[in-house]
C-alpha positions in Angstrom: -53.8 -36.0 -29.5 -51.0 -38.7 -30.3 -50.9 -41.2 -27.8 -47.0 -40.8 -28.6 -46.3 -37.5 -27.4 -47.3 -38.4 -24.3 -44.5 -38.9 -21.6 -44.7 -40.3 -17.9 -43.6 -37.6 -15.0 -41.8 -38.3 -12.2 -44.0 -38.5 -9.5 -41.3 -38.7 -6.6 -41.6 -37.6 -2.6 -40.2 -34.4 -1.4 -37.4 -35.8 0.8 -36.2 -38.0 -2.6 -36.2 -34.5 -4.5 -34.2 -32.8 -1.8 -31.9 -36.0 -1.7 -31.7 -35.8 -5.4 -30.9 -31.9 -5.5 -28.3 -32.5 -3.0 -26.6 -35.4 -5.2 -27.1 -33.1 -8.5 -25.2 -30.2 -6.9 -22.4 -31.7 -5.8 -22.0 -33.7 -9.3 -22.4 -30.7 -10.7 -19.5 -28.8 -8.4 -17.7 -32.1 -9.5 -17.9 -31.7 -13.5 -17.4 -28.1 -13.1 -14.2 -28.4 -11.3 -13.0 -31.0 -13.3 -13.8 -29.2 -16.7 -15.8 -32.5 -17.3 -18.3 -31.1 -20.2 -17.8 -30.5 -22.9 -17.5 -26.8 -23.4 -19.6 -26.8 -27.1 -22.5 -28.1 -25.7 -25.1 -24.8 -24.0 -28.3 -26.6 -23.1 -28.7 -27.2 -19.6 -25.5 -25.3 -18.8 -25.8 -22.6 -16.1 -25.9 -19.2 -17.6 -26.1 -20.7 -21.2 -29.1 -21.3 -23.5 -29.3 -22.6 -26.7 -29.7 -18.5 -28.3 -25.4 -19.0 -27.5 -25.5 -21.6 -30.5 -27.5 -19.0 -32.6 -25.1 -16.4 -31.5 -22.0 -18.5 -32.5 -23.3 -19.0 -35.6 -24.3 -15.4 -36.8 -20.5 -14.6 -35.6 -19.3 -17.7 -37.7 -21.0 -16.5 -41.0 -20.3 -13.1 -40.7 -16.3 -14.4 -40.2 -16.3 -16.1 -43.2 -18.4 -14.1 -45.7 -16.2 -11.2 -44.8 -13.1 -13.4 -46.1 -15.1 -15.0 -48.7 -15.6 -18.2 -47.1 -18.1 -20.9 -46.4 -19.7 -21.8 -43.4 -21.1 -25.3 -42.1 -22.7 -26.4 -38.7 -24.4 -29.0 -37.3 -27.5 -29.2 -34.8 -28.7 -31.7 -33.1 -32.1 -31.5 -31.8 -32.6 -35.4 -29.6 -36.0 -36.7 -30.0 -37.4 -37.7 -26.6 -33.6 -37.6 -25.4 -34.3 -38.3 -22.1 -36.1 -41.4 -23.0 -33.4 -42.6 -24.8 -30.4 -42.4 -22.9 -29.0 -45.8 -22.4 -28.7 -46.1 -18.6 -25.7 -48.6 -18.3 -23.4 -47.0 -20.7 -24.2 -43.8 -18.0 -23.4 -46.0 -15.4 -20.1 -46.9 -17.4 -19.1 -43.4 -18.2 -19.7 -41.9 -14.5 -17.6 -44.6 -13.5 -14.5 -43.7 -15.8 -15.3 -40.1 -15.1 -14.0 -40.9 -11.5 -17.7 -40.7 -10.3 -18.0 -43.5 -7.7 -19.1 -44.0 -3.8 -22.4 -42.9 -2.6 -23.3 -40.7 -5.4 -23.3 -43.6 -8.3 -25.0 -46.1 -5.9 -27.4 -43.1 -5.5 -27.4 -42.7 -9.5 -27.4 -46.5 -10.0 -30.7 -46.9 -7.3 -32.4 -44.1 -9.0 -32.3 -45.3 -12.8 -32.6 -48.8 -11.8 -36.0 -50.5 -11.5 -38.2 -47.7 -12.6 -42.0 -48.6 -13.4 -45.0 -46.5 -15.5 -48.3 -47.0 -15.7 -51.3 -44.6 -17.1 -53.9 -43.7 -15.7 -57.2 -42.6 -17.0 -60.2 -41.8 -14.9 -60.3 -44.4 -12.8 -59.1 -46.9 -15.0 -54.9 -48.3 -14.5 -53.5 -49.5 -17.6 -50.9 -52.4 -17.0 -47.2 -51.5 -14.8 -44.5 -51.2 -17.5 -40.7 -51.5 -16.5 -38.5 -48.7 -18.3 -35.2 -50.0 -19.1 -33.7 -46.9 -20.7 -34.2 -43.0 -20.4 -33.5 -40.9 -17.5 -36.8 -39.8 -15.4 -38.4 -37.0 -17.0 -39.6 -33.8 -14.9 -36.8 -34.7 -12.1 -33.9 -32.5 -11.0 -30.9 -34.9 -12.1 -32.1 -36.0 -15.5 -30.3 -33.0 -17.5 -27.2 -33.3 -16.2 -27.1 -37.3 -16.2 -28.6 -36.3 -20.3 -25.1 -34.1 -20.3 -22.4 -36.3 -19.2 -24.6 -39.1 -22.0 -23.8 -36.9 -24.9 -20.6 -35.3 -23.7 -18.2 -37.2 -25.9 -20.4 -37.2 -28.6 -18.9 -33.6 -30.4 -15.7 -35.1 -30.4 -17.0 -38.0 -32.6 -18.6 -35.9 -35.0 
């Protein structure tokens, strides 16, 4: 195996994964009310998958071949996208999404300050400070991944 493909998992205790499903509901009920996501993106949206995309393409082509047109789309599939998420432009668009008080400082205190370290057998390899990404395996990381990538349709 590629030492590369491997990625660390959030190892985190049961009362910070109950706080952290309380915070990612109510963000959610925020960005949903507000109409915050953008509506082209499907993965990681409730009651959408990514076979939508395949759907709206199939739709798309058989449009335009039936008016002897063209069709072109684009799909983006992130490499280790939770890895790479730049954690203060996050910071910076929550707060100009109107997402402040105890939920950023919760957001804030969560990305901030996170360590990895491997273990094998009963040997530690060194403690490694991540500067970027969002946690992998925890119950936030999608949606933070969302509202990272939101605008990014509109720039295409």
């Amino acid at each position: 195996m590629n030492p590369a493909s491997y990625r660390p998992i959030t190892l985190t205790s049961t009362l910070c994964k109950l706080l952290e499903t309380l915070v990612t509901n109510r963000l959610t009920y925020f960005v949903e009310k507000h109409k915050i996501l953008n509506n082209i993106e499907c993965g990681f949206h409730k009651g959408r998958s990514t076979i939508d995309h395949i759907i709206r393409l199939q739709d798309a082509i058989n449009k335009y071949n039936h008016y002897k047109g063209f069709t072109v789309r684009v799909f983006i599939d992130f490499q280790s996208a939770f890895d790479m998420v730049w954690q203060t432009g996050l910071l910076v668009k929550l707060r100009n999404l109107g997402i402040t008080g105890n939920i950023f400082s919760f957001i804030k205190n969560f990305l901030a300050h996170r360590t990895i370290q491997v273990k094998v057998g009963n040997a530690f390899s060194q403690t490694y400070v991540i500067e970027n990404g969002t946690a992998q395996g925890s119950i936030i990381s999608p949606l933070l991944f969302l509202i990272m990538i939101n605008d990014l349709p509109g720039c295409l």
